[in-house]
C-alpha positions in Angstrom: -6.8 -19.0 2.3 -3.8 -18.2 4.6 -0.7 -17.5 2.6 3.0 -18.5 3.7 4.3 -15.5 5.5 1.4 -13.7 6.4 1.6 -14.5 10.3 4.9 -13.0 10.8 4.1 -9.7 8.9 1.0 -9.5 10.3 2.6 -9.7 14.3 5.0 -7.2 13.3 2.3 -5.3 12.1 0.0 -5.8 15.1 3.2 -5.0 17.3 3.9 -1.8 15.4 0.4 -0.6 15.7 0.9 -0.4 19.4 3.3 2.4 19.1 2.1 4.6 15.7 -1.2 4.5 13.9 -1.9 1.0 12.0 -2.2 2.9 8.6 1.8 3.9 8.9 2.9 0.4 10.5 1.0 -0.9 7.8 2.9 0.9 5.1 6.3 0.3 7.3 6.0 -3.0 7.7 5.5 -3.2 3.9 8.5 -1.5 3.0 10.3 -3.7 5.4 8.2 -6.7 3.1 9.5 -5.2 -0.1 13.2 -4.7 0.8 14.3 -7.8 3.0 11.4 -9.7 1.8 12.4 -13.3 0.9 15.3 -13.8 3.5 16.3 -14.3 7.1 16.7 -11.2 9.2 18.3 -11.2 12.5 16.6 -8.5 14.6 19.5 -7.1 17.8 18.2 -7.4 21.0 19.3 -3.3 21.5 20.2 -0.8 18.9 23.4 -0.7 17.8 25.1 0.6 14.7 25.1 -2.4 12.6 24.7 -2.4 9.2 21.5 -4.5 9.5 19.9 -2.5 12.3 20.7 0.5 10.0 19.2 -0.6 7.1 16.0 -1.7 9.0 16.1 1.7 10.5 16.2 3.4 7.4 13.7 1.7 5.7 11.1 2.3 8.4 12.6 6.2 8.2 11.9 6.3 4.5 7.9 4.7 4.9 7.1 6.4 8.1 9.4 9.1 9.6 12.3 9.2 11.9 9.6 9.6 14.8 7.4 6.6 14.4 10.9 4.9 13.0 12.7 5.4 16.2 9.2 3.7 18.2 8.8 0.6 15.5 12.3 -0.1 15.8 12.4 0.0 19.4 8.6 -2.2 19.5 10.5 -4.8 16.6 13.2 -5.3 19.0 11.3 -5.9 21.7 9.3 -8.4 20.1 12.2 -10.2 18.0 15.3 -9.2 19.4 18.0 -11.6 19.7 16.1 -13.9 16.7 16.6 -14.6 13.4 13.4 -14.5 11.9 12.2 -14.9 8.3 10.6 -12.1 6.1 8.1 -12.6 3.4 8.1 -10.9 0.1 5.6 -7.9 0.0 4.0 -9.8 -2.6 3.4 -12.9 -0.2 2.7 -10.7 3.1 0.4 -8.2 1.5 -1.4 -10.3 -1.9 -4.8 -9.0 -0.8 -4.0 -5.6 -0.4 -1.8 -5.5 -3.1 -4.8 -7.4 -5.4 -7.3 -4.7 -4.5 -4.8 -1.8 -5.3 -4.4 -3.2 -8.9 -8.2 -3.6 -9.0 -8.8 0.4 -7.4 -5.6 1.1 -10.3 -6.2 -0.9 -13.5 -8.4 0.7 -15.7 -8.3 -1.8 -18.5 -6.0 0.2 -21.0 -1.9 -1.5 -21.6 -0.5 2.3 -20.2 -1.9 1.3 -17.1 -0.8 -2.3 -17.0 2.5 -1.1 -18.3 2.6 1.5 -15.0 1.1 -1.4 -13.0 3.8 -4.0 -13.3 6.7 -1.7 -12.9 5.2 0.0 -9.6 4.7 -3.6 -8.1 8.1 -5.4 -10.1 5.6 -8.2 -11.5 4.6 -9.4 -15.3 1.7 -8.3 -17.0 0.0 -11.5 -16.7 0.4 -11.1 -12.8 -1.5 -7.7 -13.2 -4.0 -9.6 -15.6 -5.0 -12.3 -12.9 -4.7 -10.2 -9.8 -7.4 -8.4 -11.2 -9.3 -10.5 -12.1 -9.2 -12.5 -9.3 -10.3 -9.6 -7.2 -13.1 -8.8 -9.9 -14.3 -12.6 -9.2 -14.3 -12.8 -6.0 -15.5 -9.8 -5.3 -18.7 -10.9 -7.8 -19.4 -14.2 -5.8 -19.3 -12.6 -2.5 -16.3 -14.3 -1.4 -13.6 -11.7 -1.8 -12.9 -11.8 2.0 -10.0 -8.6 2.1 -6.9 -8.7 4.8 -4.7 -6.2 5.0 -1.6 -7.9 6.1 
């Protein structure tokens, strides 16, 4: 099942990878998920010192380094400059990944749930059914795992 958002996050992450390992424009671009996620970005065609340009820049700082932040910025407006384009929530962009981390992380006791739904700002019954949707699927063979 394709979910809503996936495509873009996935192309920035694809784009990203060109410049710094995928494992770090992985984690970037799901920063960049978890703090504009759910609104319309405009990406500048060349860096300037705007406040949105600074945030972005910050938040790939804070993930990845000023290093690979410098490159993704440079390889986001490249691909997006000049455009207005959408970003998912982490949780839309990243629900596989995230589904198999609470799986990897939940080890059945409420401490853990507890620790679970403030690390990933959802309800316990989200932690409940993530896992065991993972559990499920990954019983029947059909768990298919994508990491963007």
């Amino acid at each position: 099942m394709r979910r809503k958002g996936r495509t873009v996050a996935a192309d920035m992450i694809d784009g990203c990878a060109a410049v710094v390992d995928r494992e770090t424009a992985v984690k970037a671009i799901r920063e960049v998920c978890r703090y504009f996620g759910g609104q319309y970005l405009y990406i500048p065609v060349h860096k300037t010192a705007g406040k949105t340009t600074e945030d972005l820049h910050g938040v790939l700082r804070d993930a990845a380094g000023d290093p690979a932040a410098e490159l993704m910025l440079k390889k986001l407006m490249a691909l997006y400059g000049g455009y207005q384009i959408y970003i998912p929530k982490e949780e839309t962009a990243f629900h596989y990944l995230i589904i198999k981390e609470i799986y990897e992380k939940y080890d059945g006791t409420g401490a853990t749930l507890g620790d679970l739904c403030r690390e990933y700002d959802i309800s316990f019954n989200a932690v409940y059914e993530f896992y065991h949707e993972y559990q499920d699927s990954k019983a029947q063979g059909q768990f298919q795992f994508e990491e963007n």
